[in-house]
C-alpha positions in Angstrom: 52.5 -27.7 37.3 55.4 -25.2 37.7 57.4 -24.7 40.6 61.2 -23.7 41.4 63.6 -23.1 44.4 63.2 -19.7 45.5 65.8 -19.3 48.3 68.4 -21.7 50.2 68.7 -21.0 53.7 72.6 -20.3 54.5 73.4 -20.5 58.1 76.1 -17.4 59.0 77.9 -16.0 62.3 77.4 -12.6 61.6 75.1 -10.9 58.5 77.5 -8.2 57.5 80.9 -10.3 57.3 79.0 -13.1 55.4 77.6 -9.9 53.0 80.5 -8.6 52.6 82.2 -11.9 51.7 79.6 -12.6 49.1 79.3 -9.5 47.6 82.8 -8.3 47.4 84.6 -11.7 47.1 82.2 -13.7 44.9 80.5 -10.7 43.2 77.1 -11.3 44.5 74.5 -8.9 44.3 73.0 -7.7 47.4 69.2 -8.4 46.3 67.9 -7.3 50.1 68.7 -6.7 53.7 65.3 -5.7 55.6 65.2 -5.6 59.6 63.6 -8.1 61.2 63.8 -7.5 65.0 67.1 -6.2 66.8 68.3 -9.5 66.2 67.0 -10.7 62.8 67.4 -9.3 59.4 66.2 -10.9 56.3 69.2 -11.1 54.3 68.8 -12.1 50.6 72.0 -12.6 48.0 72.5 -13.9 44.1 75.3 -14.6 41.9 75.3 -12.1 38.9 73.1 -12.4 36.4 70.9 -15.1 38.1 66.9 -13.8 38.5 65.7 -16.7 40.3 67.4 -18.6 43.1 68.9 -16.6 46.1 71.1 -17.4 49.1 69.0 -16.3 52.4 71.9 -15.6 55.2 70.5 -16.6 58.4 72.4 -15.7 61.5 72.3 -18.7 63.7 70.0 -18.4 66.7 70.7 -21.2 68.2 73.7 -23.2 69.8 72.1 -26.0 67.6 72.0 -23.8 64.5 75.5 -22.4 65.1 77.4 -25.9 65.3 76.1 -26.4 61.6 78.1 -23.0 60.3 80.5 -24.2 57.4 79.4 -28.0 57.5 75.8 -28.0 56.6 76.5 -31.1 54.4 78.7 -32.9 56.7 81.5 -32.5 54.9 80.4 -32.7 50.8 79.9 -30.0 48.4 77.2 -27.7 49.5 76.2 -25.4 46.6 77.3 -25.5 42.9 77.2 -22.0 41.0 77.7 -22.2 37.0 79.9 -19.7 35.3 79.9 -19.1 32.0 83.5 -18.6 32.1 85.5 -20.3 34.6 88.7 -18.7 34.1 87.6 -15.2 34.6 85.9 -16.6 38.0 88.6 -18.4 39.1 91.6 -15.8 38.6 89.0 -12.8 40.0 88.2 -15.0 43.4 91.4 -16.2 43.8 92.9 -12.5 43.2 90.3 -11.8 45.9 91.6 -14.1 48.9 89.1 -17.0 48.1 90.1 -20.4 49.3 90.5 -23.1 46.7 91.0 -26.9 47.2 91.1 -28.0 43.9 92.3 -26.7 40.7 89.7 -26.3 37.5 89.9 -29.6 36.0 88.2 -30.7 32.9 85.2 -33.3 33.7 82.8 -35.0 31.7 80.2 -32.2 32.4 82.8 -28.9 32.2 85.5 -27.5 33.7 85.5 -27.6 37.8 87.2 -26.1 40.8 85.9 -26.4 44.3 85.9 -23.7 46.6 85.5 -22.6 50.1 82.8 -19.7 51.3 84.3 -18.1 53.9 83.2 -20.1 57.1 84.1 -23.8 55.7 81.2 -24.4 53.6 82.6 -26.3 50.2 81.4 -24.8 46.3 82.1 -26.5 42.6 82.3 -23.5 40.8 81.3 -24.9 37.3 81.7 -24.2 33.8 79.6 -26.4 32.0 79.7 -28.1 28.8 76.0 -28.5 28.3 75.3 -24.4 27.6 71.6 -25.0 27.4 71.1 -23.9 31.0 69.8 -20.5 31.7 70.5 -17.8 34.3 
């Protein structure tokens, strides 16, 4: 049996402000952006380099849906994107007006620094010492 994550639902305020934060602030490739409806686009984004997993940004529809924006995990560490180079990332987003809330510190499993996207939501940014993981 084989299976993997494909995309992760991220819950947005607008499409083009959260795709411009992502692909100008954290360097993500646009992947795709087809219209839906009038209202609904299916908005697709990935970290460089990755092939597999992508972010889906999903304009909230919903008064429900748009209380979630920027605290879809109550609070905790939503998504956790690994670098192979901290440094570089961190100086480059930082240069770039992204929000950090903790300095790169060295853990037992790499170096890490947490982030903020840009509507609250909260990243480790993670340079890992185990490089058998692939992109």
């Amino acid at each position: 049996m084989r299976q993997q994550i494909a995309h992760i639902a991220l819950v947005v305020k607008e499409y083009d402000e959260a795709i411009a934060f992502y692909t100008q602030k954290l360097q993500f490739k646009l992947v795709e952006d087809t219209k839906l409806s009038e209202i609904k686009r299916w908005v697709m984004v990935a970290p460089p380099g990755s092939s597999n997993t992508c972010l889906l940004l999903a304009k909230a529809a919903t008064p429900e849906q748009a209380s979630s924006i920027g605290n879809q995990t109550g609070g905790r560490v939503f998504l956790f994107l690994y670098t192979d180079d901290i440094w570089r990332d961190y100086e480059k987003m930082n240069s770039m007006g992204v929000e950090f809330i903790r300095q790169p510190s060295a853990e037992d499993y790499g170096i890490v620094t947490v982030f903020k996207d840009l509507y609250g939501n909260l990243w480790d940014l993670i340079q890992p010492i185990n490089t058998n993981w692939t992109f």
